[in-house]
C-alpha positions in Angstrom: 102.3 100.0 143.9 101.8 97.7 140.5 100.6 101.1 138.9 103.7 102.8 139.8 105.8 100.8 138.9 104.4 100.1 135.6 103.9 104.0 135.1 107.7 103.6 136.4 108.9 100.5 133.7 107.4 103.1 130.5 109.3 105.6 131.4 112.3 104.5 131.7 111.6 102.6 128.3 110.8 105.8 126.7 113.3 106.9 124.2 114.2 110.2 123.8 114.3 111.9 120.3 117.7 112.3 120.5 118.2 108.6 121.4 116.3 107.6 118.3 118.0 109.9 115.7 121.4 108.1 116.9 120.0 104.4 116.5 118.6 105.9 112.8 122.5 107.6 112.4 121.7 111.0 112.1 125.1 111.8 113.7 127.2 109.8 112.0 129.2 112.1 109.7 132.0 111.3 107.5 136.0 111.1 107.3 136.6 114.4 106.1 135.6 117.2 108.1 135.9 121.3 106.8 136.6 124.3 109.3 132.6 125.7 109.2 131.2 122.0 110.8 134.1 121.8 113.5 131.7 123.5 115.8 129.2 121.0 115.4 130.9 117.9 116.0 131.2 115.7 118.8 134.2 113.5 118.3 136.3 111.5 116.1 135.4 108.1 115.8 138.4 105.0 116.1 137.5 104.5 112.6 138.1 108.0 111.0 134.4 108.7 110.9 133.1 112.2 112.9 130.4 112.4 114.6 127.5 115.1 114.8 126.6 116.1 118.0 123.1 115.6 118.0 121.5 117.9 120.5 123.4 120.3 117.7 121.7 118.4 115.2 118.0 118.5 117.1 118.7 122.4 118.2 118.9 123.1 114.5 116.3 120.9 113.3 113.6 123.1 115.6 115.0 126.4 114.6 114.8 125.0 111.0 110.8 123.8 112.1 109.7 127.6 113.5 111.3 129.3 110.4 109.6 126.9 107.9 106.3 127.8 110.0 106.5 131.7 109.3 105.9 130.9 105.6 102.8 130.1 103.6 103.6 126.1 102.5 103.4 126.5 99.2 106.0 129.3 99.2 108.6 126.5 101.1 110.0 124.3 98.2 112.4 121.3 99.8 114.8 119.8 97.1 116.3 116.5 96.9 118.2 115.2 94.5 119.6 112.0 96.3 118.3 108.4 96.4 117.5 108.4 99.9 115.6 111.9 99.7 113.2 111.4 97.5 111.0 109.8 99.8 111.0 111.8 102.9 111.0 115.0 101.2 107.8 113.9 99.4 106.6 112.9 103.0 107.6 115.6 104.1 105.5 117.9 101.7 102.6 115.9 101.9 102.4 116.8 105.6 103.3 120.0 105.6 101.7 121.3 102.4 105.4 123.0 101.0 106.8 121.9 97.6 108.9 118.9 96.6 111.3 119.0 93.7 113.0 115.3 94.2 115.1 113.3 91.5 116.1 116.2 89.4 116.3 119.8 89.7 115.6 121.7 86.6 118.4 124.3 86.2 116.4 127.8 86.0 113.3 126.9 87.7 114.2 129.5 90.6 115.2 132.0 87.3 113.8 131.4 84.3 110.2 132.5 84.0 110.2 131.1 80.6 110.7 127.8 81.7 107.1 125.5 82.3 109.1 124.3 86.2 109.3 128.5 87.1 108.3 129.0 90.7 108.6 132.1 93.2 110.0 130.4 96.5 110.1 132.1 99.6 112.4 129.8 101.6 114.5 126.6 100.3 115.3 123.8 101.9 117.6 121.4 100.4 118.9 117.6 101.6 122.7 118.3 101.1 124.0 121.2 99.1 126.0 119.4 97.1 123.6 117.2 95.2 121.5 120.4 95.1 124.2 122.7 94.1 122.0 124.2 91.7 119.0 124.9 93.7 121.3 126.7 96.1 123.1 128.6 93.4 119.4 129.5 92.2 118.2 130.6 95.4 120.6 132.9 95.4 120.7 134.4 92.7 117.2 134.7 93.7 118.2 136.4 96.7 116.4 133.1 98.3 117.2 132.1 102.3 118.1 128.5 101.9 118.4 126.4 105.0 120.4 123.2 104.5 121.6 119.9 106.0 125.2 119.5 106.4 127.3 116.7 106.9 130.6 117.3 108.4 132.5 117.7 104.9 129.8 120.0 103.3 130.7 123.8 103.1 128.6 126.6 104.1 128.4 128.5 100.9 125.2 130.3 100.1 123.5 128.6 103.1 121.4 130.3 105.8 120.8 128.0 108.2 122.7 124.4 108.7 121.3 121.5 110.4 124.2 119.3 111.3 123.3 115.6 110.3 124.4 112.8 108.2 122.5 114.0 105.1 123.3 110.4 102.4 122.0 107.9 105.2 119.3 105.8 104.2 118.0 106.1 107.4 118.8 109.3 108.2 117.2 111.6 105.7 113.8 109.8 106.7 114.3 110.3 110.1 115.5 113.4 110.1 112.3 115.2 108.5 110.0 112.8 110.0 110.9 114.9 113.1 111.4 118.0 111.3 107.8 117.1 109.7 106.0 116.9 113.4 107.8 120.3 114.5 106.5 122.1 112.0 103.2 121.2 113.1 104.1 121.9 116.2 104.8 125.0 115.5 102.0 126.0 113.1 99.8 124.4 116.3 98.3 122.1 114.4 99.8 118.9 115.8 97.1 116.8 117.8 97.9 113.9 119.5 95.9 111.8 116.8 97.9 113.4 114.2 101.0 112.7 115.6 100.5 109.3 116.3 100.1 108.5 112.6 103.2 109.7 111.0 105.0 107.4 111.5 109.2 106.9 110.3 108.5 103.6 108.5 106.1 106.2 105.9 109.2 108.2 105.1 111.5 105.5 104.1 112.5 104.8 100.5 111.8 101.4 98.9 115.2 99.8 98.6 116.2 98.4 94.5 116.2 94.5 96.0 112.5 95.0 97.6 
């Protein structure tokens, strides 16, 4: 009876992944919401704020997971150009053997093959497609697909694939692909329970200024 209802006690302690992308704020959106994300969000909070819902949010981030796994790594670059990106994405990468281009984008890498930062992508993914406005605009020029996340005032211009998410959270962009990381090895069936119990969210967070 002790067994069971210990067996009992974890369970019912046992978050779900959509439970912990909440506590992290992956839905939380912002005040201004375009016509292309209405489909994707839950409801308007008292304080202006929308928010994602995020079985949406999950939904998109396993499609986004099984697309990224059709492609050779190195022929996946992920961009991001935001403070809070840097990190994750170079998690991210280091997990999944794809391409990071964090900080700064170098306008022509996508067109240029003069320039020393050329590279032949075969799939983008970008952090929020404003910041990396230019690797969007490269990509398809490029004739590129680009998935993208999307927060609920972002446009879907030039964009594949959306994952609905807050995309500038400092705890959001880490959480985000460190589930986005696992499901890709998931789905390249690589992920063994060992594996998965060492990435861990704390390795994709960014070192904050005051630290």
């Amino acid at each position: 009876m002790s067994e069971e209802k210990a067996t009992t006690g974890e369970a019912a302690v046992k978050e779900t992944i959509q439970e912990i992308l909440v506590k992290n704020t992956v839905h939380i959106g912002s005040k201004i919401k375009v016509k292309h994300m209405e489909k994707f969000i839950f409801r308007l909070r008292a304080d202006g704020v929308y928010l994602i819902d995020i079985n949406k949010t999950v939904e998109r981030l396993n499609i986004a997971a099984r697309f990224i796994s059709f492609f050779q790594p190195e022929k996946v670059v992920v961009v991001s150009t935001h403070v809070y990106g840097a990190k994750p994405v170079q998690k991210f990468c280091e997990l999944t053997g794809c391409v990071p281009i964090t900080e700064r984008f170098e306008p022509g890498s996508f067109t240029n093959p003069q320039l020393e930062t050329y590279m032949e992508p075969e799939l983008i993914l970008v952090s929020d497609p404003r910041y990396d406005r230019q690797a969007v605009i490269e990509a398809r020029i490029a004739r590129i697909p680009v998935i993208a996340m999307c927060s609920t005032d972002n446009t879907f211009n030039d964009i594949d694939l959306v994952i609905p998410m807050n995309n500038r959270g400092r705890l959001a962009l880490p959480y985000a692909f460190w589930y986005l990381a696992q499901r890709v090895l998931v789905e390249r069936g690589v992920l063994t329970e060992e594996l998965a119990s060492n990435i861990k969210p704390d390795d994709f967070l960014a070192v904050q200024p005051s630290e």
